[in-house]
C-alpha positions in Angstrom: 0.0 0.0 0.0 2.1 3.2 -1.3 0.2 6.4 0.2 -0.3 10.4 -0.9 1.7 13.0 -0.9 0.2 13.6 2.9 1.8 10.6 4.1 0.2 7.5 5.9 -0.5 8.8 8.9 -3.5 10.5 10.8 -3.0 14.6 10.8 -4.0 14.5 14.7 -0.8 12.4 15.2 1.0 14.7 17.3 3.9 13.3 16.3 3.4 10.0 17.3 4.6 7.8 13.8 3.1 4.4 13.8 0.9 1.9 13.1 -1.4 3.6 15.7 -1.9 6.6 14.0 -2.3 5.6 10.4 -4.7 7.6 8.8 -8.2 6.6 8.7 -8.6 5.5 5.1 -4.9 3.5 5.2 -6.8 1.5 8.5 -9.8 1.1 6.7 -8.2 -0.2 3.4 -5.9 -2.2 5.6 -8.4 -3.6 7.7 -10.8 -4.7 4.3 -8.0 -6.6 2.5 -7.0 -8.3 5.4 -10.9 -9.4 6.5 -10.8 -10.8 2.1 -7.5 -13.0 4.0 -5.3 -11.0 2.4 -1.8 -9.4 4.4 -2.1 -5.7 3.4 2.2 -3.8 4.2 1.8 -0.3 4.6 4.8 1.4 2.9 6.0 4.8 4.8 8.2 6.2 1.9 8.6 9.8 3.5 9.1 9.2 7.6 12.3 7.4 7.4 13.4 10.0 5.0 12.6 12.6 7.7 9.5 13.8 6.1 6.5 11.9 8.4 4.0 15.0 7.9 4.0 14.4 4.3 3.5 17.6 1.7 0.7 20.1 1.0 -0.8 20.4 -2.2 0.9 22.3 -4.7 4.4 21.3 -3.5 5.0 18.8 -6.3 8.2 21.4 -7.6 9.6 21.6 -3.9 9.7 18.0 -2.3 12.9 16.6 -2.4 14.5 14.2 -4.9 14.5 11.6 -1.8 11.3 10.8 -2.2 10.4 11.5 -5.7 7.3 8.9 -6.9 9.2 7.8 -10.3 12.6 7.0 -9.1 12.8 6.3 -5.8 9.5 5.0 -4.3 9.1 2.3 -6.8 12.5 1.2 -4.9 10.4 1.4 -1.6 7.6 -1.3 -3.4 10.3 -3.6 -4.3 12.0 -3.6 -0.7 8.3 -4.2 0.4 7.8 -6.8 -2.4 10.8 -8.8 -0.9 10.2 -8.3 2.8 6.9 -10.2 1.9 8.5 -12.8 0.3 10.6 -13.9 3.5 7.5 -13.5 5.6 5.5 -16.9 6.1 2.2 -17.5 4.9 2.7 -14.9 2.2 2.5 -16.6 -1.5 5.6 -15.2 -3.1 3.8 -15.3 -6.6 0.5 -13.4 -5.3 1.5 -10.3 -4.4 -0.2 -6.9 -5.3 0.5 -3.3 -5.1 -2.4 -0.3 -4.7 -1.4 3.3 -4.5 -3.4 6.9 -4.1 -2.4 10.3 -5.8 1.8 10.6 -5.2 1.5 6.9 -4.5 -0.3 5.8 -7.1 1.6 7.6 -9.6 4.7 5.4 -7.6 2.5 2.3 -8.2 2.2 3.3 -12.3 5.8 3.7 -12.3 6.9 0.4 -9.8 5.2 -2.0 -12.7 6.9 -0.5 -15.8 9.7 -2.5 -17.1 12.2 -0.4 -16.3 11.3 0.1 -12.5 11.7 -3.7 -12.0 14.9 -3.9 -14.0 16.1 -1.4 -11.3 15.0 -3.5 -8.8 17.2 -6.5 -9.5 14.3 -8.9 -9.3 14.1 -11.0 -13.1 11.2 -10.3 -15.5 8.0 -12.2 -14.0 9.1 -11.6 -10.6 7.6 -8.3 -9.8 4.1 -7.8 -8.6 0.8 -9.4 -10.1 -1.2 -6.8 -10.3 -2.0 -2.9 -9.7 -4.4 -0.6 -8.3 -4.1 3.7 -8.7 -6.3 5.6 -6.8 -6.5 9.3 -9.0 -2.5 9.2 -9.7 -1.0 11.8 -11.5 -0.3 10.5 -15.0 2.3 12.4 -16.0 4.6 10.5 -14.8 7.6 13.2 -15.2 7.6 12.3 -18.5 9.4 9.4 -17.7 7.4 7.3 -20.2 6.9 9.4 -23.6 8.0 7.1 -25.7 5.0 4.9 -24.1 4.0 3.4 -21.1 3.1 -0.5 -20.6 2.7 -1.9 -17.0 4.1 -6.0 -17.0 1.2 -6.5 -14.5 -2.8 -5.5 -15.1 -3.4 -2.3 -13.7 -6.9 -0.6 -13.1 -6.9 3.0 -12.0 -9.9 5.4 -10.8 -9.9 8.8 -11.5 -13.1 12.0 -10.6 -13.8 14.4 -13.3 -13.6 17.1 -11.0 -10.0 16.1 -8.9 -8.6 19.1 -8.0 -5.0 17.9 -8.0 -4.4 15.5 -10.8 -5.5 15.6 -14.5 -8.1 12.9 -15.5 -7.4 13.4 -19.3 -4.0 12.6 -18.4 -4.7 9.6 -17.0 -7.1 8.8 -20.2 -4.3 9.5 -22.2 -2.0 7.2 -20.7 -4.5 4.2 -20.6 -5.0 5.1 -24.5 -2.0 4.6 -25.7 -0.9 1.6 -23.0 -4.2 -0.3 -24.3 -3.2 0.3 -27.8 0.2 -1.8 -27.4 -1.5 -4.6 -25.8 -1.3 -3.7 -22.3 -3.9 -5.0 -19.8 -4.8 -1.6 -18.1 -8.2 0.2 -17.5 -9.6 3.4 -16.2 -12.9 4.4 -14.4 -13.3 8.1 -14.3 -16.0 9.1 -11.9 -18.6 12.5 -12.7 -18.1 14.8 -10.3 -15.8 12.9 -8.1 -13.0 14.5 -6.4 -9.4 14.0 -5.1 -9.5 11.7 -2.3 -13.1 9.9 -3.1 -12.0 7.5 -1.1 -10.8 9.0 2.2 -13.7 8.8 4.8 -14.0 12.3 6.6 -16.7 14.1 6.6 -15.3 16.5 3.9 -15.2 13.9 0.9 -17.7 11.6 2.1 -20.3 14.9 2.0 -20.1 14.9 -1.3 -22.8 12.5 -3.2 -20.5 11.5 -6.4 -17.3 11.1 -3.6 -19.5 8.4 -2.1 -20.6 6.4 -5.0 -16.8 6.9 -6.3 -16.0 5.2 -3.5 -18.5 2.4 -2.9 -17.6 1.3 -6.6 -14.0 1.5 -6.9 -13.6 -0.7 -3.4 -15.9 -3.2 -5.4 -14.0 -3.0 -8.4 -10.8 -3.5 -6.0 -12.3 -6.4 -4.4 -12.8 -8.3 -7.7 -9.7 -7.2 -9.6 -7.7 -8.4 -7.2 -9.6 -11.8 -6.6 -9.6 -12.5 -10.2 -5.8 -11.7 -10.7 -4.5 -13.4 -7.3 -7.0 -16.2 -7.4 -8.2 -15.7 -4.0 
């Protein structure tokens, strides 16, 4: 689970770090894959890096190289990827990766080719399949001369996000579906950034909510269909 450019953890946590004060939707997706059986890893790319608060909006320009979303936190999925694979009762060749906003533009760029060729980890080896939550499709330009994910990816998107493009993201999923790649994208009317979270601010809005009940459907049976659970 690769989280935002606000970081995984609750904005009430006082600096307190830990699995304690994980923000409310990290707990919530946490707590729904693991009542499907699954083991959901929550990946904190910016506290170790001295950055637990996350970023505000707008700060894309500013934030560090450290923690960039194309280069370096796809590193942070692999590390995860083979933590898991030492853990027991994890299935080394069922292993996902879901991302929102900065971190689901981390999990668009963690299953290119060239993410897992930096990794060290052979061709096959990398995850089985991909979940972005609005991720900003630009990707740096890092992929102009086209974009295909190794792994199926399916990523949800609201017309009216106020952070990242949606006909970027259309764009993207265009021209990845026309060289063959297994990818798809469910853009949402009226939907905003952060459909998903649970506060009171985004789940006040009608389209936020039906944004959300779908996608966590669509979630639920991607990822049983593509890790056989």
């Amino acid at each position: 689970m690769m989280h935002g450019r606000a970081g995984p953890y609750s904005s009430l946590a006082k600096g307190t770090y830990d699995a304690a004060t994980l923000s409310k939707r990290t707990k919530n997706w946490a707590e729904l894959w693991a009542a499907q059986g699954y083991w959901a890893l929550v990946v904190d790319g910016f506290g170790p890096r001295g950055y637990p608060k996350g970023f505000a909006a707008g700060t894309d320009g500013d934030r560090p190289a450290a923690v960039n979303e194309i280069t370096v936190r796809p590193l942070d999925a692999y590390a995860a990827l083979k933590y898991l694979r030492t853990v027991q009762g994890v299935d080394p060749d069922r292993v996902a990766i879901q991302g929102w906003s900065n971190g689901g533009s981390a999990t668009l760029a963690t299953i290119s080719s060239e993410a897992l060729a930096a990794s060290g980890l052979a061709p096959g080896k990398g995850f089985r399949a991909a979940l972005a939550f609005y991720p900003g499709c630009g990707l740096q330009g890092a992929f102009s001369d086209g974009y295909k994910p190794y792994s199926p990816a399916r990523l949800f998107i609201g017309t009216s996000d106020e952070e990242v493009s949606p006909a970027a993201c259309s764009k993207l999923v265009a021209k990845a579906k026309g060289i063959g790649s297994d990818i798809d994208l469910t853009v949402y009317p009226g939907a905003t950034h952060d459909f998903d979270d649970p506060g009171e601010k985004r789940q006040g809005v009608p389209a936020n909510v039906a944004a959300a009940t779908d996608a966590q459907q669509q979630a639920l049976t991607f990822f049983a269909a593509q890790l056989g659970h």
